[in-house]
C-alpha positions in Angstrom: 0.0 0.0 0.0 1.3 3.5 -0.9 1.5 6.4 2.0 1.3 9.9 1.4 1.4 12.5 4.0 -2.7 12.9 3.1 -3.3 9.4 4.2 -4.8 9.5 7.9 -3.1 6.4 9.1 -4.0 7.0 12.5 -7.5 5.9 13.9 -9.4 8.6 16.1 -11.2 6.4 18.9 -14.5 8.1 20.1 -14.8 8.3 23.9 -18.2 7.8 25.0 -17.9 8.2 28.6 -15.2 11.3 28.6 -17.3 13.1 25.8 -20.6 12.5 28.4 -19.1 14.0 31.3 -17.6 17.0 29.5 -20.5 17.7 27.3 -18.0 17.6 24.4 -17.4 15.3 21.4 -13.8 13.7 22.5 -12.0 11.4 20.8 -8.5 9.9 21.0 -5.4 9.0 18.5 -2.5 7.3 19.1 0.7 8.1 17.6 2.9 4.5 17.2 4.6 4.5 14.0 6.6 7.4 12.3 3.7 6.9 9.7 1.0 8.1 12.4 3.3 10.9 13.1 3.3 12.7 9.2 -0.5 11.7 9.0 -0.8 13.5 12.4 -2.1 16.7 10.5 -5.2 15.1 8.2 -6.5 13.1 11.1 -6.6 16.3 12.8 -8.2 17.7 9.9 -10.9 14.6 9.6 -11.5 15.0 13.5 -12.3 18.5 12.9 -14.7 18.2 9.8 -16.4 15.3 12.0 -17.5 18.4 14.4 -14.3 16.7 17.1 -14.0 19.7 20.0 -11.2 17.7 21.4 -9.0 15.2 20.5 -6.3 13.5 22.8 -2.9 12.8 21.7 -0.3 9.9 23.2 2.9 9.3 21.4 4.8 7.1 22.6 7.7 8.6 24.0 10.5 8.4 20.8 7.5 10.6 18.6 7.2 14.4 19.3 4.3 16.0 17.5 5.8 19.2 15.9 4.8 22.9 17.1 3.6 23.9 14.2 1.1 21.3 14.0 0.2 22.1 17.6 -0.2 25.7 16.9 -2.7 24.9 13.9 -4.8 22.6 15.9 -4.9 24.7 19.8 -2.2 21.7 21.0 -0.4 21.5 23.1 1.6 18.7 25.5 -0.2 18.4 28.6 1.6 15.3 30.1 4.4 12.4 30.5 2.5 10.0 31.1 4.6 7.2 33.0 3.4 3.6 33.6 5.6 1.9 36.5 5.6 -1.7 37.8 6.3 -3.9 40.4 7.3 -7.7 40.2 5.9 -8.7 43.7 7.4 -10.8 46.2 6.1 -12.5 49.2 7.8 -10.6 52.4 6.7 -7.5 52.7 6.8 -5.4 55.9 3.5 -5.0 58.1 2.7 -0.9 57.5 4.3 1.1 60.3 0.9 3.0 60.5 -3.0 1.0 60.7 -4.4 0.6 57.1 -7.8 -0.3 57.1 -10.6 -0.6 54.3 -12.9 2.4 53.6 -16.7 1.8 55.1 -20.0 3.1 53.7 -20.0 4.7 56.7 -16.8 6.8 56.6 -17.4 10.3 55.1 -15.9 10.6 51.5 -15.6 14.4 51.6 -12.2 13.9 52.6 -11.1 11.4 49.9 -12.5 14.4 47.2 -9.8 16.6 49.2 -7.1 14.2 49.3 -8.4 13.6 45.4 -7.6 16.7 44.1 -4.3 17.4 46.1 -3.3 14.1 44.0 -4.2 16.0 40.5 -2.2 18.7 40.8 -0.3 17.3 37.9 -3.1 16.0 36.3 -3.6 16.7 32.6 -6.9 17.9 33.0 -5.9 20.4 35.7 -2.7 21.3 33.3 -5.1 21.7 30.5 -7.6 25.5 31.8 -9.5 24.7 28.9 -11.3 22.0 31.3 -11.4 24.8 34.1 -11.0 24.2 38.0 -14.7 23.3 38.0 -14.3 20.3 35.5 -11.4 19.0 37.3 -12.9 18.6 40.7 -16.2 17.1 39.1 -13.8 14.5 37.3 -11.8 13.5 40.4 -15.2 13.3 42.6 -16.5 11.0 40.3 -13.2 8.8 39.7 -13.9 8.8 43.7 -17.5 7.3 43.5 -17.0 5.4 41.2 -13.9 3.5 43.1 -15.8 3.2 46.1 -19.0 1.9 44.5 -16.4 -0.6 43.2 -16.9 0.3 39.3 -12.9 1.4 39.1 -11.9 -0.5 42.3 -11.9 -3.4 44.0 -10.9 -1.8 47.1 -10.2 1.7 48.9 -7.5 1.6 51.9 -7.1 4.8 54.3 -5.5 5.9 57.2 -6.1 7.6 59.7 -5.0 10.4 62.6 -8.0 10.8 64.8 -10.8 11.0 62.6 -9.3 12.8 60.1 -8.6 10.7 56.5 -5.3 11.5 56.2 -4.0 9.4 53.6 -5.9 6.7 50.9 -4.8 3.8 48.1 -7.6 2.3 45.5 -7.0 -0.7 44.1 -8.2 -2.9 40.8 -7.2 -6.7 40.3 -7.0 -7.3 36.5 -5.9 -10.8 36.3 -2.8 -11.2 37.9 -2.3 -7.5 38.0 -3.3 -4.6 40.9 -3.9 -1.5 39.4 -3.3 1.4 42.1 -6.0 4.0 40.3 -5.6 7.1 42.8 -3.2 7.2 46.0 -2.6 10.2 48.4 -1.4 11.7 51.7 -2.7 15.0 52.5 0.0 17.7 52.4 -0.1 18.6 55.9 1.0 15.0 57.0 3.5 14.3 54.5 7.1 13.1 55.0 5.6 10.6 57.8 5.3 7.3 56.2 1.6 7.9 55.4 2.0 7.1 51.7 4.6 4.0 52.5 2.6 2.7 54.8 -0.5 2.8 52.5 1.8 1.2 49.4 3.0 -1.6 51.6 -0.3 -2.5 52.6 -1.4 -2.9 48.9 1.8 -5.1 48.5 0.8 -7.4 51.1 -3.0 -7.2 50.0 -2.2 -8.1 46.5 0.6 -11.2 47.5 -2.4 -12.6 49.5 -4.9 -12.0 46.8 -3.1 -13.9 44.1 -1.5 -10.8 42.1 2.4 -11.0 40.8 2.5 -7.8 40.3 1.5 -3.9 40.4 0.8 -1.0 37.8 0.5 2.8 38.6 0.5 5.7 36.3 1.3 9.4 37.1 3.0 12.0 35.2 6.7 12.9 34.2 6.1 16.6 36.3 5.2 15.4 39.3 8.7 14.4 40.3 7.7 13.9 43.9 5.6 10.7 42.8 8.1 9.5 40.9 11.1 9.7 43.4 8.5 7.5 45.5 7.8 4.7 43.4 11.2 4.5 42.1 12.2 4.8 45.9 9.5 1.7 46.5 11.1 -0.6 43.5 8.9 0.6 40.9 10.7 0.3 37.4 9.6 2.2 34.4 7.2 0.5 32.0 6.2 2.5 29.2 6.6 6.4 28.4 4.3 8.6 26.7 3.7 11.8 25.7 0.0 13.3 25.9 -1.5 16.0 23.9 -4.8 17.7 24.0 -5.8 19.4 20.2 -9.0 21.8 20.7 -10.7 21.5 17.1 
């Protein structure tokens, strides 16, 4: 098959639920090849005749999309997206501090707190186009729906008095525990809170059968990333995110 720089290699992915919750029509592309990258500019193009408002952008972490593209198209580079794993073991330390599952009777005001102290790097925080008011609705919900068990299997806090100072959700996919969200609030940080929480998980996935853990966070938010790497973590998979306002 013959490729010209018309041809719009790339496949734009509609997003049902993302599209829904904004009141937008959102898609996604994903940039893999060098070929994706030169047809980069007529899937734009399509995405835009199709009546896209936004389209999101991952290339993989070897492909940069070029500024002039981004310029034509309201881009720009919102994230590093960084995937880290963890082979686990079967000795892990009991948490210096009590981890204990999240009730239906706990209040989850706090966990929206903790939630958006978590985003701070978050691409849809990064991204203004979304607006403060867009990112807290997205990060309650990601919330509820972890607790109602729809994007985890389980929520672990701690706690100082009865203040939530700290929380880990997890999802079992197979042999694998997805952390989703994890955070310590800022005034208790620097006391094991979040290590405590991790090692918890560790020991909670050994005993449920998992060989190993996932977590995602972004490239900027070097604080997360000294932590996991810190914890064992070891880089998976790089990307780098766009967001292109048609």
């Amino acid at each position: 098959m013959s490729f010209t720089l018309s041809t719009p290699i790339a496949e734009i992915t509609f997003l049902d639920w993302d599209s829904r919750f904004f009141r937008r029509k959102i898609g996604r592309v994903s940039v893999t090849t060098q070929q994706n990258l030169f047809s980069l500019s007529s899937v734009l193009e399509s995405a835009h005749k199709q009546q896209y408002d936004l389209l999101y952008v991952f290339c993989d972490a070897g492909f940069s999309v070029s500024q002039d593209v981004m310029n034509l198209y309201n881009g720009r580079l919102v994230d590093h997206k960084i995937i880290y794993e963890l082979t686990l073991g079967d000795d892990y330390r009991v948490p210096k501090f009590l981890i204990r599952q999240f009730d239906v009777t706990d209040d989850k005001k706090p966990l929206y707190e903790l939630a958006y102290q978590s985003g701070k790097y978050s691409r849809y925080r990064v991204d203004q186009n979304f607006g403060e008011t867009n990112f807290k609705r997205l990060y309650r919900q990601w919330i509820d729906n972890s607790i109602s068990g729809e994007l985890a299997d389980e929520v672990f806090i701690h706690n100082m008095g009865d203040s939530i100072t700290g929380f880990i959700s997890l999802k079992q996919n197979e042999n694998t525990g997805v952390i989703g969200l994890i955070a310590t609030d800022m005034r208790y940080r620097g006391k094991g809170i979040g290590t405590a929480l991790l090692n918890h998980v560790k020991r909670y996935a050994v005993s449920s059968g998992m060989t190993r853990l996932e977590v995602t966070t972004q490239g900027g938010n070097e604080t997360a990333c000294r932590f996991y790497e810190k914890n064992q973590f070891s880089v998976k998979n790089v990307s780098n995110v766009y967001h292109c306002w048609l």
